[in-house]
N, CA, C, O and CB atoms as a CASP TS submission, in Angstrom:
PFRMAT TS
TARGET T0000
AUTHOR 0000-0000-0000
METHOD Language model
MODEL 1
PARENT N/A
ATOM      1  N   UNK     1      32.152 -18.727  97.983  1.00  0.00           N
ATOM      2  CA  UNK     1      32.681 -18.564  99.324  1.00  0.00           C
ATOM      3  C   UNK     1      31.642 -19.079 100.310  1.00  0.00           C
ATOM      4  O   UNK     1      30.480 -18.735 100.524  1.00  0.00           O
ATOM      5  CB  UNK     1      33.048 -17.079  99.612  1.00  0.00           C
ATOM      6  N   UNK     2      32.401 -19.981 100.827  1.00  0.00           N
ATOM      7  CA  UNK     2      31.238 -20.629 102.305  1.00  0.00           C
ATOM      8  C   UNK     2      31.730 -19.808 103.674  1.00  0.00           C
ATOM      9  O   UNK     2      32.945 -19.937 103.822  1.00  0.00           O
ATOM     10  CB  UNK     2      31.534 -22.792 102.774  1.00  0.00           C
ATOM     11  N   UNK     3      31.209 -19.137 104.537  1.00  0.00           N
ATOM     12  CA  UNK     3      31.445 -18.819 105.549  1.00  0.00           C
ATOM     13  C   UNK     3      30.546 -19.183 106.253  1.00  0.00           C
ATOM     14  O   UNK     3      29.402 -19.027 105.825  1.00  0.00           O
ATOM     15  CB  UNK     3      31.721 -17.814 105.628  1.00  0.00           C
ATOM     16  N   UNK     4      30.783 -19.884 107.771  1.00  0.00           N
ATOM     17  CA  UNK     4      29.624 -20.367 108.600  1.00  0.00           C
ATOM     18  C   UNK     4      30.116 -20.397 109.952  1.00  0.00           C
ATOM     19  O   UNK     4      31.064 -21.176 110.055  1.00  0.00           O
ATOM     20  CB  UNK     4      29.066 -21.776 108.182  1.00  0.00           C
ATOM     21  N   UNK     5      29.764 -19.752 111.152  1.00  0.00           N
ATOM     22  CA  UNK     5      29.386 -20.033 112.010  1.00  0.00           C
ATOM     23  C   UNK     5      30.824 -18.978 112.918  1.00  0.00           C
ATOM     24  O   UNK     5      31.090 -19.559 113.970  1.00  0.00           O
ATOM     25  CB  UNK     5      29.069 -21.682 112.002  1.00  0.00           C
ATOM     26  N   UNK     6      31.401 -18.134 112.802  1.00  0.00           N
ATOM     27  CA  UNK     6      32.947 -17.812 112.608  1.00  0.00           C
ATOM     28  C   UNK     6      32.371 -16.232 113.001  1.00  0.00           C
ATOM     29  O   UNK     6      31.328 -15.607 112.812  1.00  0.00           O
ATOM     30  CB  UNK     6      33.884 -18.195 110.753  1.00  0.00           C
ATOM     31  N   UNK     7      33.899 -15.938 113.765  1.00  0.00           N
ATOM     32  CA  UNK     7      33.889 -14.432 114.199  1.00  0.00           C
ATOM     33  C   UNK     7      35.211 -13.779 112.896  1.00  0.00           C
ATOM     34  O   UNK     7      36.281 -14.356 112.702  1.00  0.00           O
ATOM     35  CB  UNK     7      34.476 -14.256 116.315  1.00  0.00           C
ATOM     36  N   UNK     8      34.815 -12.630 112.242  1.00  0.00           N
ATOM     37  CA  UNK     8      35.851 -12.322 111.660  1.00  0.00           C
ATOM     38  C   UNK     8      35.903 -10.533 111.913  1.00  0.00           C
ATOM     39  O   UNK     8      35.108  -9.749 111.394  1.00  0.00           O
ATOM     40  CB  UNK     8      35.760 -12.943 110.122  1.00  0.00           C
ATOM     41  N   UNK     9      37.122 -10.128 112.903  1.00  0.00           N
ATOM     42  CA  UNK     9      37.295  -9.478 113.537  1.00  0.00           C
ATOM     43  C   UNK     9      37.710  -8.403 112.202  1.00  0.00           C
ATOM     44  O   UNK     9      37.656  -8.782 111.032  1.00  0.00           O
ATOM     45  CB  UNK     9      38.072  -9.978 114.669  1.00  0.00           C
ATOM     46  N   UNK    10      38.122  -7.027 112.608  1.00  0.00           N
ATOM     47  CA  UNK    10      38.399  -5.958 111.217  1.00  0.00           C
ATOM     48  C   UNK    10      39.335  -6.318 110.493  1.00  0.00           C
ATOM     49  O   UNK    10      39.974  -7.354 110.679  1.00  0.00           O
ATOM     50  CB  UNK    10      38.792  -4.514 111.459  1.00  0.00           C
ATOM     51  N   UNK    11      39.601  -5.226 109.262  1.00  0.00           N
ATOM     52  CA  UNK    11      40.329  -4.794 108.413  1.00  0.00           C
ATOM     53  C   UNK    11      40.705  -6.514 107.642  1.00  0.00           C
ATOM     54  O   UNK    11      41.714  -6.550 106.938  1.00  0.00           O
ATOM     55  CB  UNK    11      41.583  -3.759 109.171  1.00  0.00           C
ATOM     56  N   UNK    12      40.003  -7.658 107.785  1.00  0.00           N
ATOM     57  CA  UNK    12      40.349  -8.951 107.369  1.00  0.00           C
ATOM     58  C   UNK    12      39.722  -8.911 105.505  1.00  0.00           C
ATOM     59  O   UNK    12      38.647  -8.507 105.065  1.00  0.00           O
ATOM     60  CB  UNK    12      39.470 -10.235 108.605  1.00  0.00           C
ATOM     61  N   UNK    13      40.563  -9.331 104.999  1.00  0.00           N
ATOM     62  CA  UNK    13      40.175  -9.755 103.609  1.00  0.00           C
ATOM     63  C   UNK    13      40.229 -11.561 103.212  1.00  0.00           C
ATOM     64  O   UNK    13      41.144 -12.364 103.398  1.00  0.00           O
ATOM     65  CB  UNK    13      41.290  -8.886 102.613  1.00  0.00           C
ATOM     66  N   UNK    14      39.153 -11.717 102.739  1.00  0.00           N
ATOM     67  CA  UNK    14      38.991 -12.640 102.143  1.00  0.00           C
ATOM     68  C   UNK    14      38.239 -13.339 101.196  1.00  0.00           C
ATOM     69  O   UNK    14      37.076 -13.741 101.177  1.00  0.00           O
ATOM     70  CB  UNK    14      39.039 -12.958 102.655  1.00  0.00           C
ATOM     71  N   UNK    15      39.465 -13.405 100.171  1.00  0.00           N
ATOM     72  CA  UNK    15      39.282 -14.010  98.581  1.00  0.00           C
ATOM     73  C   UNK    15      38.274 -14.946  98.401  1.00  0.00           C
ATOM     74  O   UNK    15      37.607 -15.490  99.281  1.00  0.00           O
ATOM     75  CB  UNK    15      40.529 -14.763  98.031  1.00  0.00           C
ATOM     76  N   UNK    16      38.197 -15.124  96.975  1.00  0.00           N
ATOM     77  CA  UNK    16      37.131 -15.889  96.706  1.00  0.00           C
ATOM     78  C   UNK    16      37.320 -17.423  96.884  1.00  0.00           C
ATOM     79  O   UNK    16      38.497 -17.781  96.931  1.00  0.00           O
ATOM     80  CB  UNK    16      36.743 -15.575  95.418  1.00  0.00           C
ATOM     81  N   UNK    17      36.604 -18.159  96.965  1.00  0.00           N
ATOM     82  CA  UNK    17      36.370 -19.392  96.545  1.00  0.00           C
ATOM     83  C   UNK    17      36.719 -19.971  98.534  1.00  0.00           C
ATOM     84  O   UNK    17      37.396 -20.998  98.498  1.00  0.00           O
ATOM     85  CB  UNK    17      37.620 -19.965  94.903  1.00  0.00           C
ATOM     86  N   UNK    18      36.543 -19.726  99.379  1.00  0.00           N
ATOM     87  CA  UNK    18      36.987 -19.861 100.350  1.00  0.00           C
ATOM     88  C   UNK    18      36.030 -20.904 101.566  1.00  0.00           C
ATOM     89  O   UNK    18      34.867 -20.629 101.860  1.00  0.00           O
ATOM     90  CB  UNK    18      37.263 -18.517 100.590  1.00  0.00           C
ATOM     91  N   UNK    19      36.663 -21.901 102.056  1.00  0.00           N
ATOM     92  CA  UNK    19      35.342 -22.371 102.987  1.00  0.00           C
ATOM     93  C   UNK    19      36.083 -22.301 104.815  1.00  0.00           C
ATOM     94  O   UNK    19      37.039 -22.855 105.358  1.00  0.00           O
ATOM     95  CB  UNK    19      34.730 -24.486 102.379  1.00  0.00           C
ATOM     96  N   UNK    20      35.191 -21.467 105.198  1.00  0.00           N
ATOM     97  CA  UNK    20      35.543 -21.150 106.829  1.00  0.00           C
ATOM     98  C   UNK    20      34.372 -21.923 107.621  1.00  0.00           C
ATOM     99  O   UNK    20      33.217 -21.895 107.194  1.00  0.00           O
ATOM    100  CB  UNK    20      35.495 -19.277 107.269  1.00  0.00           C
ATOM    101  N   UNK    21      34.663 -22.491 108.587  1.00  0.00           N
ATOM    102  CA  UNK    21      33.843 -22.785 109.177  1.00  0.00           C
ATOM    103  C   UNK    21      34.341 -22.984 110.479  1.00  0.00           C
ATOM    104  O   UNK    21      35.302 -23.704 110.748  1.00  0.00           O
ATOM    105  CB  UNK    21      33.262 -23.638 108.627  1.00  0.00           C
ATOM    106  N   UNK    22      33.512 -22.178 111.476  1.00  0.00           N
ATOM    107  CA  UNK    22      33.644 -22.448 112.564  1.00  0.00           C
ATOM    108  C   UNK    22      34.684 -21.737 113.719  1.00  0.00           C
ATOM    109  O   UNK    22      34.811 -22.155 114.870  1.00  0.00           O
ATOM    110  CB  UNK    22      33.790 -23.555 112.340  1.00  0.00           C
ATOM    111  N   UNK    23      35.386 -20.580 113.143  1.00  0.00           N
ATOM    112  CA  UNK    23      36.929 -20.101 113.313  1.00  0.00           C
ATOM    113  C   UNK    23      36.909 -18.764 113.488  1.00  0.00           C
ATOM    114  O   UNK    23      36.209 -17.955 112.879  1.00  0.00           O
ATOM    115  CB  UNK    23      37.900 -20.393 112.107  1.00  0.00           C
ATOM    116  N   UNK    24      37.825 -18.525 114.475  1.00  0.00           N
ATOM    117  CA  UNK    24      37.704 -17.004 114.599  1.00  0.00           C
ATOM    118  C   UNK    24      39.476 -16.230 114.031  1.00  0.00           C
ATOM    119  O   UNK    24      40.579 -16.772 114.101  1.00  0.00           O
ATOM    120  CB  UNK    24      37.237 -16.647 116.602  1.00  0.00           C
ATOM    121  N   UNK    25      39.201 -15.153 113.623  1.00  0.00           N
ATOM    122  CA  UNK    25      39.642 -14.984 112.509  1.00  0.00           C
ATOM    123  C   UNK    25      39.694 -13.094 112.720  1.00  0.00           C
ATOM    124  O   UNK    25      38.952 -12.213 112.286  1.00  0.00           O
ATOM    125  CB  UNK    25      38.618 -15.823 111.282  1.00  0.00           C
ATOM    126  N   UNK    26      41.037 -13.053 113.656  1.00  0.00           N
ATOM    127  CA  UNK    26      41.718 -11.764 114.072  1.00  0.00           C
ATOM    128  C   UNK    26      42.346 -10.480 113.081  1.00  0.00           C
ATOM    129  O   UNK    26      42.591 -10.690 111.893  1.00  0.00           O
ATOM    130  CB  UNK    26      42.821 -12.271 114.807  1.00  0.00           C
ATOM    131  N   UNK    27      42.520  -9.433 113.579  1.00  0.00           N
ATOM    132  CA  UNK    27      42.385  -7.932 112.834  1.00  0.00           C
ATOM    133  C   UNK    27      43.488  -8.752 111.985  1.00  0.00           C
ATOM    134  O   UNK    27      43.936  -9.890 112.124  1.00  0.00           O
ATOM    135  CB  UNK    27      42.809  -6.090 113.769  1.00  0.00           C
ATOM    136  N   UNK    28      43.851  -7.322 110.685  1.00  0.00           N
ATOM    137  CA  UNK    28      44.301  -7.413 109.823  1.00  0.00           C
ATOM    138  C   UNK    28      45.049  -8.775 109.141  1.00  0.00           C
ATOM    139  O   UNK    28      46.242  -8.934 108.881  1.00  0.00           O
ATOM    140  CB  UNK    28      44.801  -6.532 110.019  1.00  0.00           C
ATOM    141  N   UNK    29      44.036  -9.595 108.970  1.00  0.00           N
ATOM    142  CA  UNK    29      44.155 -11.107 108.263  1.00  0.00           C
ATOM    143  C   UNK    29      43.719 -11.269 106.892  1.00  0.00           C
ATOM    144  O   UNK    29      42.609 -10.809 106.621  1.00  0.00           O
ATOM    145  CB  UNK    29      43.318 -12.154 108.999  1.00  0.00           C
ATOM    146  N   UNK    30      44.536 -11.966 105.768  1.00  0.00           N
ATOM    147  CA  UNK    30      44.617 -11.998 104.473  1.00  0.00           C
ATOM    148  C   UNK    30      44.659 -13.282 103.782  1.00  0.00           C
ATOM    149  O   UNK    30      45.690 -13.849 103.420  1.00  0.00           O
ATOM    150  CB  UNK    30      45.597 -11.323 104.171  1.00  0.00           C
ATOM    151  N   UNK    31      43.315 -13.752 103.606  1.00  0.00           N
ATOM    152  CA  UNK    31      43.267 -14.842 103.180  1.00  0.00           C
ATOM    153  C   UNK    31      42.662 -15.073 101.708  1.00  0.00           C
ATOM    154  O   UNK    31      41.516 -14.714 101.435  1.00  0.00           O
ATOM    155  CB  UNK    31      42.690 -15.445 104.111  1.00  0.00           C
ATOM    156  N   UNK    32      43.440 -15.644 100.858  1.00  0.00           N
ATOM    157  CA  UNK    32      43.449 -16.002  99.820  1.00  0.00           C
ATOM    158  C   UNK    32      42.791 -16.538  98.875  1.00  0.00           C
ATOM    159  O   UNK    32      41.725 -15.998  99.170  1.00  0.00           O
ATOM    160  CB  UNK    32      43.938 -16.318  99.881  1.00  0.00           C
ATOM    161  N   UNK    33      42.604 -16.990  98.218  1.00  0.00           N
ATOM    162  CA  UNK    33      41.850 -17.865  96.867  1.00  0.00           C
ATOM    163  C   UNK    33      42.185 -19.354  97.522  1.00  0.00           C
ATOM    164  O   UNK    33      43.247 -19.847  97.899  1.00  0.00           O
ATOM    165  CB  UNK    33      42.747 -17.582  94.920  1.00  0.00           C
ATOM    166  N   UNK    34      40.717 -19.897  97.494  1.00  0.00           N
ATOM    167  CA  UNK    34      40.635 -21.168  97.389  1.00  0.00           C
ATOM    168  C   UNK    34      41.184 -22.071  99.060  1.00  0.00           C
ATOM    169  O   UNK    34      41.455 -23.272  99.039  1.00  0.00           O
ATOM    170  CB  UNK    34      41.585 -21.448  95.976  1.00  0.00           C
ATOM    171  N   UNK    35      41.257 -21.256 100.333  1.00  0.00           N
ATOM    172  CA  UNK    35      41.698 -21.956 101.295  1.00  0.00           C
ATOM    173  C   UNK    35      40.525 -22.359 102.232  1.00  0.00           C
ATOM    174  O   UNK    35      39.519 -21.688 102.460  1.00  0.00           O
ATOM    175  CB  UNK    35      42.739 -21.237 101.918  1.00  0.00           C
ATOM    176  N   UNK    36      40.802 -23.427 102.667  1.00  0.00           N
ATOM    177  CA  UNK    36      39.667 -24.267 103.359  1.00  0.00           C
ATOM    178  C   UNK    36      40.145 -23.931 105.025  1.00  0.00           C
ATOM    179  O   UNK    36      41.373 -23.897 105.113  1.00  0.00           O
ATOM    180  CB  UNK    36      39.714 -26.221 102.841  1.00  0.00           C
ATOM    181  N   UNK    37      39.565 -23.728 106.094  1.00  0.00           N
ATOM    182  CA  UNK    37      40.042 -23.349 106.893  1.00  0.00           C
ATOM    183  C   UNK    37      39.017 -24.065 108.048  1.00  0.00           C
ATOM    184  O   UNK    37      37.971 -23.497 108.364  1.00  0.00           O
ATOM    185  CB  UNK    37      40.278 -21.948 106.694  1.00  0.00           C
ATOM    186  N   UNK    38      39.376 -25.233 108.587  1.00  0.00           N
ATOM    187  CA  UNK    38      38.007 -26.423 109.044  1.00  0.00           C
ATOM    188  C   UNK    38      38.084 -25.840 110.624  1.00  0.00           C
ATOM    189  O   UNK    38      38.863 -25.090 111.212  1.00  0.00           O
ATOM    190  CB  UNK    38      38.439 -28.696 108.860  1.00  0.00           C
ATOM    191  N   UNK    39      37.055 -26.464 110.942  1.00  0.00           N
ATOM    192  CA  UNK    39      36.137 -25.799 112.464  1.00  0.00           C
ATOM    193  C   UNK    39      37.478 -26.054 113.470  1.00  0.00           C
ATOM    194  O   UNK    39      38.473 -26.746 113.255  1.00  0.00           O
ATOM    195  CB  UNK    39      34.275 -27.010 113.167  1.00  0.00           C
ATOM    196  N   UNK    40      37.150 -25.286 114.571  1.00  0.00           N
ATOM    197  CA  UNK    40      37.605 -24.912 115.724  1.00  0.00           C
ATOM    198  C   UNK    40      39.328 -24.241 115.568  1.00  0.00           C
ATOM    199  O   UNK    40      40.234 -24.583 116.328  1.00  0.00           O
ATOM    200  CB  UNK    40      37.416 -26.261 116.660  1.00  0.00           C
ATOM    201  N   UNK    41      39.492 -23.260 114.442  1.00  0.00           N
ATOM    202  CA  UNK    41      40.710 -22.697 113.999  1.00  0.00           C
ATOM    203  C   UNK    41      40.739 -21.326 114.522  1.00  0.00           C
ATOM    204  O   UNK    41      39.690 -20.720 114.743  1.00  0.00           O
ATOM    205  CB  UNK    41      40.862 -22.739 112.500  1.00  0.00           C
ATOM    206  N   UNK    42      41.866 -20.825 114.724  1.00  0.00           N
ATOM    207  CA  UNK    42      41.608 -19.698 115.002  1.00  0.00           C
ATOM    208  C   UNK    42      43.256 -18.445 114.136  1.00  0.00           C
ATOM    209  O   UNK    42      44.379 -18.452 114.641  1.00  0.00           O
ATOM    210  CB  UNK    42      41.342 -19.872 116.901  1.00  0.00           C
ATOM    211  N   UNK    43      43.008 -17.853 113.271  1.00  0.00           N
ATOM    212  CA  UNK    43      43.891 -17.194 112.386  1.00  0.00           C
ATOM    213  C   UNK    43      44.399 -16.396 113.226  1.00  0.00           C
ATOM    214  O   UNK    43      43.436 -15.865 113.780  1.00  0.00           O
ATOM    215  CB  UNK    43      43.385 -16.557 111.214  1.00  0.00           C
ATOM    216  N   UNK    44      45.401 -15.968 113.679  1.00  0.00           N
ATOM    217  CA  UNK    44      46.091 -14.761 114.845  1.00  0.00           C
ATOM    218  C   UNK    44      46.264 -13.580 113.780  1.00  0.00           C
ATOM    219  O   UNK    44      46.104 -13.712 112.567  1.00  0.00           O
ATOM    220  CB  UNK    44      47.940 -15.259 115.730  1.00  0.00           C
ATOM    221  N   UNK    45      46.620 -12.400 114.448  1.00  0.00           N
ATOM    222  CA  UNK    45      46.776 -10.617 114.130  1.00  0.00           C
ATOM    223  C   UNK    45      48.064 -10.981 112.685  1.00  0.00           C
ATOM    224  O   UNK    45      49.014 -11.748 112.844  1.00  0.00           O
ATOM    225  CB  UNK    45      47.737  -9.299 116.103  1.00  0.00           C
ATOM    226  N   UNK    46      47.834 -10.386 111.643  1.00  0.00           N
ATOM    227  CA  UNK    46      48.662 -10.153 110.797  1.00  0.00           C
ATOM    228  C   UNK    46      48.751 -11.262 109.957  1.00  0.00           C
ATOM    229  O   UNK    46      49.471 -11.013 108.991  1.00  0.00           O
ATOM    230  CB  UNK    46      49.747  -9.782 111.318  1.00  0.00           C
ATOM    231  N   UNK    47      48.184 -12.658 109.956  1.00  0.00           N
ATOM    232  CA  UNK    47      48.786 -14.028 108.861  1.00  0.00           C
ATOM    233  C   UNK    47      48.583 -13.313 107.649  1.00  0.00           C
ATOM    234  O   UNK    47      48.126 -12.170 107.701  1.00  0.00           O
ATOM    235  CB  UNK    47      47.814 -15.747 108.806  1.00  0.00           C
ATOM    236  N   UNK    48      48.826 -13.771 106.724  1.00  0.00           N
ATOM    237  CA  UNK    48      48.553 -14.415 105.240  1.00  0.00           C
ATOM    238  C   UNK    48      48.700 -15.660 105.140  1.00  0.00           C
ATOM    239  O   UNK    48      49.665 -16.381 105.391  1.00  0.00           O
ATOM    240  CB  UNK    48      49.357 -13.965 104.198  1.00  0.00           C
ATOM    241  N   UNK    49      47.158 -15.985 104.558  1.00  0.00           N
ATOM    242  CA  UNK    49      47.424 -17.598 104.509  1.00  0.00           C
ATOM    243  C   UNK    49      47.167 -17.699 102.694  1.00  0.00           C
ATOM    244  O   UNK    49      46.297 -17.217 101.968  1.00  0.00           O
ATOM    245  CB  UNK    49      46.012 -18.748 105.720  1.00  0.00           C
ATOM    246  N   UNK    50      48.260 -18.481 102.444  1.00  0.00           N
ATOM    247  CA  UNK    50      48.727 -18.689 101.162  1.00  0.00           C
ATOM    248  C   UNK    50      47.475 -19.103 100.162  1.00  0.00           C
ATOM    249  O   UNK    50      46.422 -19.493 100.669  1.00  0.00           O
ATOM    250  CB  UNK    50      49.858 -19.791 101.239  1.00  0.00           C
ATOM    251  N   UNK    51      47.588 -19.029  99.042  1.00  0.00           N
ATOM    252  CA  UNK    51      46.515 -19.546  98.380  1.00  0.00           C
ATOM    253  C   UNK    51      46.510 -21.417  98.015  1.00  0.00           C
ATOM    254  O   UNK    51      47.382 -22.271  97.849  1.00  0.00           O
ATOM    255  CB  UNK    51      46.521 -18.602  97.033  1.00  0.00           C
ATOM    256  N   UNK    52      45.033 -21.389  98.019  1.00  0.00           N
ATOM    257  CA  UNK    52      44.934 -23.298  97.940  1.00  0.00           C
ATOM    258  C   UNK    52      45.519 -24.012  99.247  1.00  0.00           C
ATOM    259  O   UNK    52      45.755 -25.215  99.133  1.00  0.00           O
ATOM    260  CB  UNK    52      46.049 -24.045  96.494  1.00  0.00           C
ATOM    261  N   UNK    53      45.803 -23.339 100.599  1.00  0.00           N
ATOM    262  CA  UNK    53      45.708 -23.799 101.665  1.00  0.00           C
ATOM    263  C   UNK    53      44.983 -24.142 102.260  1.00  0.00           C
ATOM    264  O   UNK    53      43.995 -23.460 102.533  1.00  0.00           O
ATOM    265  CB  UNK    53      45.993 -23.457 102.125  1.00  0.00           C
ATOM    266  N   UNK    54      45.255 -25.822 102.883  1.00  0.00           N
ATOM    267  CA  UNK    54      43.545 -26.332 103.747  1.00  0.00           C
ATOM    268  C   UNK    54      44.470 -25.995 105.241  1.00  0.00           C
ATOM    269  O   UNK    54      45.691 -26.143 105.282  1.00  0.00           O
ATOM    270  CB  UNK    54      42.687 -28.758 103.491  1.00  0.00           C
ATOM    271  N   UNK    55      43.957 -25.702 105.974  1.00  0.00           N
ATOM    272  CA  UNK    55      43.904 -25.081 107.623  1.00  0.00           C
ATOM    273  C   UNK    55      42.955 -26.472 108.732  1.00  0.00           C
ATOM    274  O   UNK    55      41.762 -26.458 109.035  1.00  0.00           O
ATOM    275  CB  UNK    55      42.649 -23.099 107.573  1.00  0.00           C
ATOM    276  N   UNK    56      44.117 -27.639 109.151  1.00  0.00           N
ATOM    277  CA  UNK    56      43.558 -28.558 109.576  1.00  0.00           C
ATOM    278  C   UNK    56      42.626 -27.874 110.680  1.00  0.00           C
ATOM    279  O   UNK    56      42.478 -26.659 110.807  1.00  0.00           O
ATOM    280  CB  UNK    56      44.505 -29.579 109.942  1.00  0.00           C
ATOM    281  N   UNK    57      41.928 -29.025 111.580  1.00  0.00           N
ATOM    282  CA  UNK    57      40.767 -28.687 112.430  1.00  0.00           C
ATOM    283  C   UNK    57      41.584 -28.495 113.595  1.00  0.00           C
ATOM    284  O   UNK    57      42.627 -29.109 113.821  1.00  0.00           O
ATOM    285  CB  UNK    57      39.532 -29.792 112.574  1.00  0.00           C
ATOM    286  N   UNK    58      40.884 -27.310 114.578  1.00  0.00           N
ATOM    287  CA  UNK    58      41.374 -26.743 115.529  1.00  0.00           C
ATOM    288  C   UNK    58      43.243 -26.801 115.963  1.00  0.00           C
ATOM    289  O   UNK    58      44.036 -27.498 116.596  1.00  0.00           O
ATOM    290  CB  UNK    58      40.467 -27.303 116.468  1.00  0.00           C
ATOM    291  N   UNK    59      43.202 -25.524 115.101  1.00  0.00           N
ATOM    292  CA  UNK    59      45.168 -25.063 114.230  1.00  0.00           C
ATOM    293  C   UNK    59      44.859 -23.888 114.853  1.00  0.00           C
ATOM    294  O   UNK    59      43.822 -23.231 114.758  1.00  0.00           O
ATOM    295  CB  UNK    59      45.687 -24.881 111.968  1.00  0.00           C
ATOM    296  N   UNK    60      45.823 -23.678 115.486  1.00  0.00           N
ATOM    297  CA  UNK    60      46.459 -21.825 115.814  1.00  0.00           C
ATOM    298  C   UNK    60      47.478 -21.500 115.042  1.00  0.00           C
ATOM    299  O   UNK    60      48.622 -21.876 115.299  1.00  0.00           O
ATOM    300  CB  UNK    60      47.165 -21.428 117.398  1.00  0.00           C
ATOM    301  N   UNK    61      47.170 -20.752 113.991  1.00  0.00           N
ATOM    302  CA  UNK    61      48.096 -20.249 113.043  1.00  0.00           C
ATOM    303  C   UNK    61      48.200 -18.585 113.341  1.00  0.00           C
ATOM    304  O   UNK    61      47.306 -17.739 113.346  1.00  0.00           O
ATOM    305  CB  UNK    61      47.559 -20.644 111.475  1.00  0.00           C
ATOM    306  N   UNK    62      49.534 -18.470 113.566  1.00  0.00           N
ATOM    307  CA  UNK    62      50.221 -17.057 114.031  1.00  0.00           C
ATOM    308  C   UNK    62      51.590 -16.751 113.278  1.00  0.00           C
ATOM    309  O   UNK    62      52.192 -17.687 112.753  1.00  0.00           O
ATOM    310  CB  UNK    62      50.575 -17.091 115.706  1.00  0.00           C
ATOM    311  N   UNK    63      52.051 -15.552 113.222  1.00  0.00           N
ATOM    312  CA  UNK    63      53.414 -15.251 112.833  1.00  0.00           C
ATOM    313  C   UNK    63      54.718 -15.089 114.108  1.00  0.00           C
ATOM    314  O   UNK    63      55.866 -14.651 114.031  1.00  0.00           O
ATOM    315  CB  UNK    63      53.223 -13.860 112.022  1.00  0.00           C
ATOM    316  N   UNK    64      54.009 -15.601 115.134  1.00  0.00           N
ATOM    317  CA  UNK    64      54.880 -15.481 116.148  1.00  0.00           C
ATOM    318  C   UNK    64      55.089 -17.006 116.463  1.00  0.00           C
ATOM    319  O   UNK    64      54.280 -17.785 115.960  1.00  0.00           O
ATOM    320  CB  UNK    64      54.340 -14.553 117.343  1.00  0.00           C
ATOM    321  N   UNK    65      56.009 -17.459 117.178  1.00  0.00           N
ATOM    322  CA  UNK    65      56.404 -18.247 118.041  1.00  0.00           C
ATOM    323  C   UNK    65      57.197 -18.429 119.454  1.00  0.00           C
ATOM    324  O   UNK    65      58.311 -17.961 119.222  1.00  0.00           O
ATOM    325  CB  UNK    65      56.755 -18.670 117.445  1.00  0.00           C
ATOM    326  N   UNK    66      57.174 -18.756 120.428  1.00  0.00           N
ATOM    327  CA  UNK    66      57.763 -18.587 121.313  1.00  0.00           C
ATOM    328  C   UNK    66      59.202 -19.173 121.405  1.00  0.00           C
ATOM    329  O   UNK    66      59.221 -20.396 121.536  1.00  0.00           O
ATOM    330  CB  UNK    66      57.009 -18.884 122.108  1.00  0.00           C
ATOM    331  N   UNK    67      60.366 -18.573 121.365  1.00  0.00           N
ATOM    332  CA  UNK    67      61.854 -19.024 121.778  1.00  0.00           C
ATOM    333  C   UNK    67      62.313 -19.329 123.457  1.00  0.00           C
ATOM    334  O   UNK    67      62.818 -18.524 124.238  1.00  0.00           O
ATOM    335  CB  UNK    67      62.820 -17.770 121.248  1.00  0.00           C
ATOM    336  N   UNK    68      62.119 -20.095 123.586  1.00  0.00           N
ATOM    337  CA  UNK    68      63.075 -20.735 125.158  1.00  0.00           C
ATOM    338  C   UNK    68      64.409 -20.539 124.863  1.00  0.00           C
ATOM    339  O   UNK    68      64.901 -20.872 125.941  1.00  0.00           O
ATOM    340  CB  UNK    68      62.965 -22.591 125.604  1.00  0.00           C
ATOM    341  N   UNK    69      65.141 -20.298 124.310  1.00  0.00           N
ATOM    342  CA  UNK    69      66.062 -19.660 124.325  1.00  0.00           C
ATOM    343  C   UNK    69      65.910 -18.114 124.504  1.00  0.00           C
ATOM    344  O   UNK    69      66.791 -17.755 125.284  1.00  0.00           O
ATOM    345  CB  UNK    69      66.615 -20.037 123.352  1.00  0.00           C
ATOM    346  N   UNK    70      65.252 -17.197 124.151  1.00  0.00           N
ATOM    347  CA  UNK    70      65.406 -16.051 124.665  1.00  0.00           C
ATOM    348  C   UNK    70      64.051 -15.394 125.245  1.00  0.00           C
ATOM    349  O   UNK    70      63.664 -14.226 125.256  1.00  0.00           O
ATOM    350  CB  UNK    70      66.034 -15.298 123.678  1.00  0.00           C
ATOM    351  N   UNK    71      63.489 -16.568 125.716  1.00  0.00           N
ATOM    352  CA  UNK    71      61.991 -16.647 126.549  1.00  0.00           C
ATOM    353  C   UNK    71      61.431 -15.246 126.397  1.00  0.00           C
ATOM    354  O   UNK    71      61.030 -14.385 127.179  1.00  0.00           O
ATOM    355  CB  UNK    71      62.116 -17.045 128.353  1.00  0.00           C
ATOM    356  N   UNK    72      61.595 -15.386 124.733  1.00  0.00           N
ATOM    357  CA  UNK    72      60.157 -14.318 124.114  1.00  0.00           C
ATOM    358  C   UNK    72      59.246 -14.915 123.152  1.00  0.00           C
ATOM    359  O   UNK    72      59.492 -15.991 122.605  1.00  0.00           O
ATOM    360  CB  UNK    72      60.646 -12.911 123.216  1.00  0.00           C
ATOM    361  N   UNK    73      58.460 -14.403 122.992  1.00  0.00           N
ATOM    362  CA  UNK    73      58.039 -14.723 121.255  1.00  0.00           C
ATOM    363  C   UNK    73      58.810 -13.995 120.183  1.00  0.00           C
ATOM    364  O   UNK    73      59.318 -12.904 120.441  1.00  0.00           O
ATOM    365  CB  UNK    73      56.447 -14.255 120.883  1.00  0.00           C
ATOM    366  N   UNK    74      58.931 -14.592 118.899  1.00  0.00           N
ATOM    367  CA  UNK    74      59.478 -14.275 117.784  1.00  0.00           C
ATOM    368  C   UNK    74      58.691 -14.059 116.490  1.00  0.00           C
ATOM    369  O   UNK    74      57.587 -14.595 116.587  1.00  0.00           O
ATOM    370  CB  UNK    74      60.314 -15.136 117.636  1.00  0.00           C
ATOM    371  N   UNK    75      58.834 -13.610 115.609  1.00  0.00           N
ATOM    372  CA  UNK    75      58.159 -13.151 114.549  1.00  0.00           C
ATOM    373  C   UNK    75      58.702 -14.349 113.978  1.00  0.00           C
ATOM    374  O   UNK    75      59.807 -14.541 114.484  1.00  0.00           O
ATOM    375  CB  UNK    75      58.374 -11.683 113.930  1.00  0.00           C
ATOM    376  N   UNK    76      58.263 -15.676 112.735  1.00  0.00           N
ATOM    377  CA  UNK    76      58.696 -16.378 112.102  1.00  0.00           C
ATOM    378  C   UNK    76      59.273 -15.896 110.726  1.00  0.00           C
ATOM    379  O   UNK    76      59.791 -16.705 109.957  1.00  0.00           O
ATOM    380  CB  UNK    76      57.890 -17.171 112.128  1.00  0.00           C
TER
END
C-alpha cells in the first residue's frame, strides 16, 4: 500500500495493495484491493470504490448526483 501526501478523514477502510496519492478521502469510505486513486481526487461520504479500480487525476467521485429535473441531488 502506497499512501502519500492525502487527508483520510474517519471510519475509512482501505485494502491492501492500494496507491493514493495526493486525495482527500471523506468519512465512511471503502476502498478496496488493488485501486489506484491518482493526485488531486477527492472520494465523497459513503463510496465504495470497486476493486482493481484506477481513479483518473483530479475525479470527484460521489454517490450523489444532481437532477435538473427535480433540482435536487440524487443518490445513484
Amino acid at each position: 500500500m502506497n499512501i502519500k501526501n492525502s487527508y483520510i478523514w474517519d471510519k475509512v477502510i482501505i485494502e491492501d495493495n492500494c496507491n493514493i496519492e495526493f486525495t482527500i478521502i471523506t468519512d465512511n469510505v471503502h476502498i478496496k484491493k488493488g485501486v489506484n486513486i491518482q493526485s488531486g481526487s477527492m472520494i465523497s461520504f459513503g463510496v465504495v470504490v470497486k476493486e482493481g479500480v484506477t481513479i483518473p487525476k483530479a475525479s470527484m467521485v460521489s454517490k450523489y448526483t444532481f437532477s435538473s429535473h427535480t433540482l435536487k441531488f440524487e443518490e445513484c
